[in-house]
N, C-alpha and C positions, 0 to 999 in steps of 0.2 A: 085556355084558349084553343079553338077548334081550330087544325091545318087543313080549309075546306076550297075546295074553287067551285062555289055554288050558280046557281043559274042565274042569279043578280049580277054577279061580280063578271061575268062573260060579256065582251065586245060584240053586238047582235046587229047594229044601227048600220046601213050602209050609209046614209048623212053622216051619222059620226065618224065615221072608217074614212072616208072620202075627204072629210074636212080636217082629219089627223095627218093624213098622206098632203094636204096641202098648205097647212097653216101650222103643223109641227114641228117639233126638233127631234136630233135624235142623237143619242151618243151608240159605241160600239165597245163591244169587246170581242173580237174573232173567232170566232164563228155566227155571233149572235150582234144584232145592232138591234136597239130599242127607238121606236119614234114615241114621243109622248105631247102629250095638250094637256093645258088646263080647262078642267072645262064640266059641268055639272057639280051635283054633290055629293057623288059617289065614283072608288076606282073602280075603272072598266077596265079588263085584260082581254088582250087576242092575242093570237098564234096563228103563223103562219110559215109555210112552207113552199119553195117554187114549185110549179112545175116544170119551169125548162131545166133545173138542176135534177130533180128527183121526176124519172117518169112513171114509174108505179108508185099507183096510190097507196099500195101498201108500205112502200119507205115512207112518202108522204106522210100518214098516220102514224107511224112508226116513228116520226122526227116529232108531232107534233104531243103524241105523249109525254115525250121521255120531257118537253119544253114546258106542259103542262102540268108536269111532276113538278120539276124542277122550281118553275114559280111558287107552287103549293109551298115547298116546302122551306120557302127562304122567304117569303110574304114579310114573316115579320121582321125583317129589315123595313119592309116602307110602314108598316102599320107602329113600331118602334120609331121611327121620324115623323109620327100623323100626318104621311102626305096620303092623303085622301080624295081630294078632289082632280085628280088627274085619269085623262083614258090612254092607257099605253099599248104600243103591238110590238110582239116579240116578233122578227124574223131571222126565218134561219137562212144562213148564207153562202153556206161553205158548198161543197160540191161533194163533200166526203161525207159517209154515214160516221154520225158518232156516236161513243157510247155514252151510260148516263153519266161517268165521272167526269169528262168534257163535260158535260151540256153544267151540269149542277157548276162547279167551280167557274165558268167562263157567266153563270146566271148571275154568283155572287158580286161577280165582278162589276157587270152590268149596271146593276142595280143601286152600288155605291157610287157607280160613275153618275147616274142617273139622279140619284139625292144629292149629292156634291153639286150636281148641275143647276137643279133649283132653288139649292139654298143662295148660291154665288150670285141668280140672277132674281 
């Protein structure tokens, strides 16, 4: 199995984004809170980064890699529980640059909080 974050699997929709941010949930693990929906027949992933915490684009970008590694690389946590049908947004939170060992361990964390969360309900 490919560890790909291809151009299907990318959050693009502002209707979708807009209706995630209002009819979602969301669990957290600090630095990182995930909102998520059900919704479609395929997972949709975004990333996002403030700008009143980070004012150069360049940390911007810079946060929103190391978040889109990090998903790449631990995917198959949700594709291992076939939740599929859900659109999730990663936001970063914190005010501090981090590095990738933060960003990766606080993602796995996230993420089981986040299956736990759909299985329960």
């Amino acid at each position: 199995m490919k560890l790909t974050y291809n151009k299907h699997e990318k959050l693009k929709s502002q209707k979708t984004i807009e209706k995630l941010f209002l009819d979602g949930n969301s669990v957290s693990a600090y630095p990182l809170r995930l909102v998520y929906l059900k919704h479609g027949d395929s997972r949709k992933v975004g990333v996002s980064v403030s700008k009143r915490n980070f004012k150069l684009a360049v940390d911007r970008i810079r946060i929103k890699r190391l978040l889109r590694e990090a998903y790449r690389l631990n995917k198959t946590m949700l594709i291992d529980n076939e939740v599929n049908d859900y659109t999730l947004m990663i936001l970063y939170i914190s005010k501090d640059m981090p590095d990738f060992e933060l960003v990766d361990t606080k993602m796995k964390k996230v993420l089981i909080k986040f299956t736990e969360a759909i299985f329960k309900s």
